[in-house]
N, C-alpha and C positions, 0 to 999 in steps of 0.2 A: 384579483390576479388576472392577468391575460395570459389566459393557458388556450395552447391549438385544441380545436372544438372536437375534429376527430380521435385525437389521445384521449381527451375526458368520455367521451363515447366508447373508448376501446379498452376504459379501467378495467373492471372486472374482468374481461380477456385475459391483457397482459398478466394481473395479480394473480391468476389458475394459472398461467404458466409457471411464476415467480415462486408461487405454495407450490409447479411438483417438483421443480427444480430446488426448492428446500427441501423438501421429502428427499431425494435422493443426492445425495451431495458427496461428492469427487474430491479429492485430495489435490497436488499438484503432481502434472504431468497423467492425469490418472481420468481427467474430463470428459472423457471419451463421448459418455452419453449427452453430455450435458452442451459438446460441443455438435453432438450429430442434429440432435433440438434445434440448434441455433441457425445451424445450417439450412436443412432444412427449410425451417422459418422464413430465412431470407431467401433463400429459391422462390419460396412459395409466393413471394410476393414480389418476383420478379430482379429479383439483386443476384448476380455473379459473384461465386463463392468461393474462395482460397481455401482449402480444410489444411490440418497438419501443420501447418505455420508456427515452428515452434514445437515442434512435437503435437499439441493438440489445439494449438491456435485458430481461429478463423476471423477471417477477414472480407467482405462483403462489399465489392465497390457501387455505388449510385449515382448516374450518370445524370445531371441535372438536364434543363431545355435547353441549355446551347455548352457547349466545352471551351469556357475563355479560357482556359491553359492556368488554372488555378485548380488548388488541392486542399482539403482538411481532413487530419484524423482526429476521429472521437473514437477512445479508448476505455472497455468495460472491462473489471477482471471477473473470473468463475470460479475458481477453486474454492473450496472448504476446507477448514478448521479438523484436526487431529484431536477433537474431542467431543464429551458427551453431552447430549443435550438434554436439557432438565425441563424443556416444556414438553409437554403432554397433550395439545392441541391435535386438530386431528393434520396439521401440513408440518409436524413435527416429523425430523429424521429418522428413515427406517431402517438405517444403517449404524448400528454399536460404535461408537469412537468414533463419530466423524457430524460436521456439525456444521452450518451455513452463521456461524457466529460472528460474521464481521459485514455482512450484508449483502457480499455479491454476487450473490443471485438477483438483489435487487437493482443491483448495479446492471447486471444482463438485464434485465426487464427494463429497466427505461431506455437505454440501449436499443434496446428491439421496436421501441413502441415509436421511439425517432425514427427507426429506418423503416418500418410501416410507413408513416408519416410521409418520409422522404421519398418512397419508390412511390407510393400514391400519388403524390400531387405532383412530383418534379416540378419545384417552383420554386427552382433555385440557380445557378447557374458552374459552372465546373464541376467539380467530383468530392463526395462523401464518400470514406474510408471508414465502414464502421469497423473496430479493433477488437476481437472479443480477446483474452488476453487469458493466459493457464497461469498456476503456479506462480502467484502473487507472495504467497505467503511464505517465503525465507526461501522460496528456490528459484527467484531470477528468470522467471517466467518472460519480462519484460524483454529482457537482454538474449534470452534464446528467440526470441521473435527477430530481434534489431540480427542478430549472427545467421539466421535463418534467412534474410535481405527485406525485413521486411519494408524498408526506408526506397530499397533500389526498387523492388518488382509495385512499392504502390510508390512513385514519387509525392509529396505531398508539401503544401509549405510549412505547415505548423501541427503541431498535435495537442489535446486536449485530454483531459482528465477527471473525474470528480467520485468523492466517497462520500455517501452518509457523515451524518456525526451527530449522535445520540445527547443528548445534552440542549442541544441546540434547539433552538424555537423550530418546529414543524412548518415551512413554506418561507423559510427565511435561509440564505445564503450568507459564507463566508469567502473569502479570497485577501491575498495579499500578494505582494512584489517580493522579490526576495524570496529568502527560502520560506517555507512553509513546513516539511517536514526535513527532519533530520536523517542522520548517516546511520546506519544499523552497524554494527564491528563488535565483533565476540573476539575472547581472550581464552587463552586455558596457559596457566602456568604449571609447569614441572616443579616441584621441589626435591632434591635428591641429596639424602643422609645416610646415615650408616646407623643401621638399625641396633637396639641395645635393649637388655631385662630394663623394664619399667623402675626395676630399684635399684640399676647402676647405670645411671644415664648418663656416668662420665666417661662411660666406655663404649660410648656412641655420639652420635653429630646430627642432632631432633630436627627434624623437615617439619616437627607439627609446631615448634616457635617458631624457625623461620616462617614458615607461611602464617602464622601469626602477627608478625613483625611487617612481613610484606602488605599484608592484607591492611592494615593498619596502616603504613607510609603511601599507599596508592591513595590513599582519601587526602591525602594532602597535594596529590596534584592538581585535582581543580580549585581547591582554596589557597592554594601559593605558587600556583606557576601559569594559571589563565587565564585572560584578563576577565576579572568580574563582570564586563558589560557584554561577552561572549558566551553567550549558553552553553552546558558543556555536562556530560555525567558519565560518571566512572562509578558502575555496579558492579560489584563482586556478590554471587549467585550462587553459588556454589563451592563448597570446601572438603576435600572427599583426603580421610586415610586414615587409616590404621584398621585393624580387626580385633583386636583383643585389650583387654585393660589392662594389662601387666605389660607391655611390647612396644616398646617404642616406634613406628615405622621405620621404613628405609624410606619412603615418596609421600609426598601430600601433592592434591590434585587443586588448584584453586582456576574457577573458572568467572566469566560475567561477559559484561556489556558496555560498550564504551559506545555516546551519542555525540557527532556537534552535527554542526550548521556551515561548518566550513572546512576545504583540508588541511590550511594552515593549522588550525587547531589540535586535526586531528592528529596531525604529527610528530607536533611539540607532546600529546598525550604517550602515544606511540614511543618516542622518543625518549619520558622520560621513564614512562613504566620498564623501558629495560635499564635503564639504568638503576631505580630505585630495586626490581629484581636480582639482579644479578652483585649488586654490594649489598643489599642486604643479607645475601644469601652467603655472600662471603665471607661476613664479622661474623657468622656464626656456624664457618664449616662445611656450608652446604653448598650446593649448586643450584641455580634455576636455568631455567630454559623457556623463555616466551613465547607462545605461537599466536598470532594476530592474526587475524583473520578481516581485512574489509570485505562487507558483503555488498551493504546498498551506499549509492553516496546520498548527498541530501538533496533532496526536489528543491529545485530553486527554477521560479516561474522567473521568464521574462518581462521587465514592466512593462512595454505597451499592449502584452495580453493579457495581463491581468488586468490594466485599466479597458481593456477591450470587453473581457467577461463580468467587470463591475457594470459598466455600463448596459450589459443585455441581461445582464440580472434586475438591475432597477427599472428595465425598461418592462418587466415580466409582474414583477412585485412591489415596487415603489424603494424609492432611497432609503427609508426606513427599516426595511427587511433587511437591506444587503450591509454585510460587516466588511470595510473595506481594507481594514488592516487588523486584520484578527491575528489572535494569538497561536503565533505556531506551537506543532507538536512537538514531541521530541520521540513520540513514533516516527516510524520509518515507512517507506513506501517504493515499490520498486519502478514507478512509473517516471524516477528520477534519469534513470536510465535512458528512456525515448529524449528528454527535457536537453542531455548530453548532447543529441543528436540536431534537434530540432528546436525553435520558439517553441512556445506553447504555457497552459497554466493550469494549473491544479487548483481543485476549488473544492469547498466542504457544501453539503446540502444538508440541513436540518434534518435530523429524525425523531423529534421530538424526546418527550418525559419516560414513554414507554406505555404511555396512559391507551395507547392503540391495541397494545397486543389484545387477545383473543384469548376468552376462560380457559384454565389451564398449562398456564405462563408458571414457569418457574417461578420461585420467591427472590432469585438473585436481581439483581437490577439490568435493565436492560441499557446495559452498555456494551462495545464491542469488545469482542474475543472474553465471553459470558454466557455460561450455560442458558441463562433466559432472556438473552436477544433474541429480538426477532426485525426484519425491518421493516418498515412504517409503507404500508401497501397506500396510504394517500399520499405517497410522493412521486408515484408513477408516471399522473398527470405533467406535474411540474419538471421533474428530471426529463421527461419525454421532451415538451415544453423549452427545456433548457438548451438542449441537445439541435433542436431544430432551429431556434432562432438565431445560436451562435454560430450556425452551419449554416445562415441563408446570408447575416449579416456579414460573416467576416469574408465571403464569396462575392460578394457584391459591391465588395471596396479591394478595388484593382493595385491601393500601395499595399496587399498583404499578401502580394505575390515575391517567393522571393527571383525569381527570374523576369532580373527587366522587362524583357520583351513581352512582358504578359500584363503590364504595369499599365 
């Protein structure tokens, strides 16, 4: 690998940061400490720091050896997990119900170890926007930054992206064109009957078949209304009513999760689910009421930055490492939101088997949002690595400005 010589020099540094920054892990909107750290940090090593950005956002501009009127954000998120954690190590959470289970803390740490990197050597040209980002995890962290100005007060040409992913070979990258991850979008349907004794149910109008029936005809919208070669899933999670055995309800609660890859899809899903709600609801008496919720749309990278970041991944670990059309998720990520605004690519970094963690690892596997994740402290090097080459490379080629005059 061709990893920068001072990050591999700075591992153990950055990974105490990374273990206490697990130790003590923050919710969304809640980062406070985690964000004061980062700050800090970047003061200390000579980078101008935005705090509150977003409520607990911060942002760190790096002003390279000369300003050719070119820009890039690299974007890490901080929040933590609303659960408990099952390892027992000593950089384990010392906080009940709260849990750095998706990695990004580690995501800050390579983060940081780039803009160490970059304020040191400035040998680069234009401006690094490092992004530290809150409130990843279902509360639209992303999007209170972009409404906050974060696009106006840092101008920038493109933004950048990247998560662990567990499974995946340890020093080997993913990336693809197109979407990469998917749209997040929760449902909760009303069902509303007239409640009846359990053993005269013809003198009532059962919410618990209809949402029976409902629950039932939703599984036929992705198998009969779209199109097979479009990713697409319709889960129902949840089915909440009645209190007693004898009682028939008056309401059943049915709730879930609807994912694509594009809005067309999401629409037509949209679309039909109230129509399959509301007549089924009707052959049998009842009422429904949909409430649809879109939260995230779906990350969709632009191709010449993905083929930009393929390229400065093989150029780091050889074409063999990098997976250049990997298999999207049908997780969700909120960094879809900058992608709206901006070019830019989202890219997955190996966290290996789990075969890293540290005695006293839970027994669960160590995959994300998993009481015995933990994330792979030998990636620090290379994420750091990552971070810096794409930020020297894509600055140094004048067509990835997008203001002519800077071309």
């Amino acid at each position: 690998m061709n990893l920068v010589e001072s990050i591999v020099g700075w591992k153990d540094e950055i990974a105490r940061i990374r273990r206490d920054i697990h130790q003590h892990p923050e919710l969304a909107y809640e980062e406070v400490r985690t964000a004061e750290l980062v700050a800090k940090l970047l003061e200390s090593w000579g980078i101008p720091v935005v705090r509150e950005l977003g409520v607990t956002g911060v942002v760190g501009s790096i002003e390279g050896r000369t300003n050719n009127g070119r820009a890039i954000g690299l974007r890490a998120d901080m929040d933590a997990l609303p659960m408990q954690e099952l390892n027992t190590f000593e950089h384990a959470s010392r906080h009940e119900g709260k849990m750095h289970a998706c990695g990004h803390d580690g995501h800050t740490a390579m983060l940081l170890a780039a803009a160490k990197h970059l304020a040191h050597s400035r040998d680069f040209e234009g401006t690094v926007h490092v992004i530290f980002q809150p409130a990843e995890e279902g509360h639209g962290g992303a999007q209170a930054m972009i409404e906050d100005g974060l696009f106006e007060r840092f101008p920038m040409d493109a933004v950048f992206g990247l998560h662990n992913w567990p499974g995946m070979e340890a020093g080997s990258f993913g990336v693809k064109a197109g979407p990469i991850m998917a749209s997040s979008n929760t449902f909760s349907i009303l069902v509303e009957g007239r409640g009846a004794h359990g053993a005269m149910p013809n003198l009532g109008a059962d919410p618990v078949i209809a949402a029976v029936q409902i629950v039932q005809s939703l599984q036929t919208i992705i198998s009969r209304n779209c199109d097979p070669l479009d990713p697409a899933v319709l889960s129902v999670t949840q089915v909440h009513a009645g209190s007693a055995d004898n009682v028939i309800p008056t309401d059943a609660v049915i709730r879930g999760t609807v994912r694509t890859f594009s809005d067309a899809t999401l629409d037509l899903i949209e679309a039909r689910m109230q129509a399959v709600c509301e007549q089924t609801a009707a052959a049998l008496d009842c009422k429904a009421t949909l409430d649809f919720q879109r939260k995230y749309p779906p990350t969709i990278n632009t191709a010449a930055e993905a083929e930009f970041c393929a390229k400065v991944m093989e150029g780091i670990v050889g074409a063999q490492r990098v997976q250049r059309n990997i298999t999207p998720s049908m997780g969700a990520e909120d960094f879809a939101f900058m992608l709206q605004h901006k070019p830019g690519c989202y890219v997955w970094i190996g966290n290996g088997d789990g075969a890293h963690r540290s005695a006293g690892h839970g027994m669960g596997p160590c995959t994300l949002h998993n009481g015995s994740y933990d994330f792979n402290d030998e990636l620090i090097p290379l994420g750091g690595t990552y971070w810096v080459e794409l930020a020297r490379q894509w600055l140094a080629d004048p067509s990835h400005s997008t203001n002519p005059a800077n071309r």
